[in-house]
N, C-alpha and C positions, 0 to 999 in steps of 0.2 A: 504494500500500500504506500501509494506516495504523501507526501509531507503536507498537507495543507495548511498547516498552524499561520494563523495570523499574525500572533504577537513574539517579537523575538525575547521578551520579558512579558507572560501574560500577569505576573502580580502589580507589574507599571503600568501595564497597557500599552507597551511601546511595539507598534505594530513594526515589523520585520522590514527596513529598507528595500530589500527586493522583490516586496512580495508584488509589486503594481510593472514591474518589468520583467525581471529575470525568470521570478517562479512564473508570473501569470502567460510570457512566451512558451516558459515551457512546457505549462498545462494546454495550451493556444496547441501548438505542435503535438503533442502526445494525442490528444484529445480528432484531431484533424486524419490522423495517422493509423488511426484505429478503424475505423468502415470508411470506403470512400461513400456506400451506399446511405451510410447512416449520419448520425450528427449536421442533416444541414443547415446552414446558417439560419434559415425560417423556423426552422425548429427551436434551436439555441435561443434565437429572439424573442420566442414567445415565452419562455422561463427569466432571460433579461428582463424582461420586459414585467413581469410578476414582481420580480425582486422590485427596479426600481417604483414599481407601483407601493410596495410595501412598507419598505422606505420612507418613498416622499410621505404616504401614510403618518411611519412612526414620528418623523420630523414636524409635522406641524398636527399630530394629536398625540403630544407623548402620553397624555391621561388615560388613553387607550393600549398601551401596550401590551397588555394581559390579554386583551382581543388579535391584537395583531401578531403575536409571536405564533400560536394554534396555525394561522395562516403562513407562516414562514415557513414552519413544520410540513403545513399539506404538502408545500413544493414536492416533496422528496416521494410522495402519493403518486403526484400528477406526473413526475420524473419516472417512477416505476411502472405506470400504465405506460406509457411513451417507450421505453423500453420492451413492455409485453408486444407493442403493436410493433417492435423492430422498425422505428424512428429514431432511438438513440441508441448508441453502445454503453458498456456497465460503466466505462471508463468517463462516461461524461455523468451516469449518476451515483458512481463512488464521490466526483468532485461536488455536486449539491449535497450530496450528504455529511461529508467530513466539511464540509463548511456551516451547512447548514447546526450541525453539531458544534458550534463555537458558538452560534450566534445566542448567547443569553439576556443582551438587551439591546438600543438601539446605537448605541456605539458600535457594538458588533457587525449589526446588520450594514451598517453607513461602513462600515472595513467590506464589507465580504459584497456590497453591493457597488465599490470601488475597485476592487480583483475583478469582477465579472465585467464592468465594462474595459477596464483592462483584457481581460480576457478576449472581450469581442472586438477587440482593434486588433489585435496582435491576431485574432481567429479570420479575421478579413483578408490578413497579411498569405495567411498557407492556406486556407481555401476563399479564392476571391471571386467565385463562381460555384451553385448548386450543382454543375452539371456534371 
């Protein structure tokens, strides 16, 4: 299982220097390299696209976060149906899950909802086309 940790000190909170470049290329690449059939970028986007919905969410109703984290959690629901339908490989939902598993509040979520679109620049880089 590869490394997902966010924080290179999680008792500081001090998120990892490379986790918005280095790790997040190399999960971009691993993740691209796995099915050409599977992981397409529409797909990926539509989980993007969840997170920063969730997000923007915890950001401007933080009094709701006890509602919103349940919702963070489904991800990994809606990631595992997506995989039954042979849309995603494991390898893209080990990555929402060992992330999603760090997220305990909305610090976390705003770190891990940072990797992903890191993720999806560096994922436009090695697949720049569905076909």
């Amino acid at each position: 299982m590869k490394d997902y940790s966010f924080y290179k000190d999680p008792a500081k909170r001090t998120v990892k220097p490379e986790l918005f470049s280095n790790m997040a290329e190399g999960l971009a690449k691993c993740i691209d390299q796995a099915d050409p059939k599977k992981n397409k970028r529409t797909q990926i986007r539509k989980f993007y696209d969840e997170v920063v919905r969730l997000n923007a969410q915890a950001r401007s109703y933080p009094q709701d976060w006890d509602k919103i984290l349940p919702l963070v959690n489904m991800i990994i629901a809606k990631a595992a149906y997506a995989e039954g339908r042979k849309l995603v490989t494991n390898d893209f939902v080990e990555f929402l899950k060992e992330s999603i598993r760090q997220v305990q509040n909305a610090e976390d979520l705003d770190v891990f909802a940072n990797l992903f679109e890191a993720f999806m620049g560096f994922y436009k880089k090695y697949r720049p086309s569905d076909n």
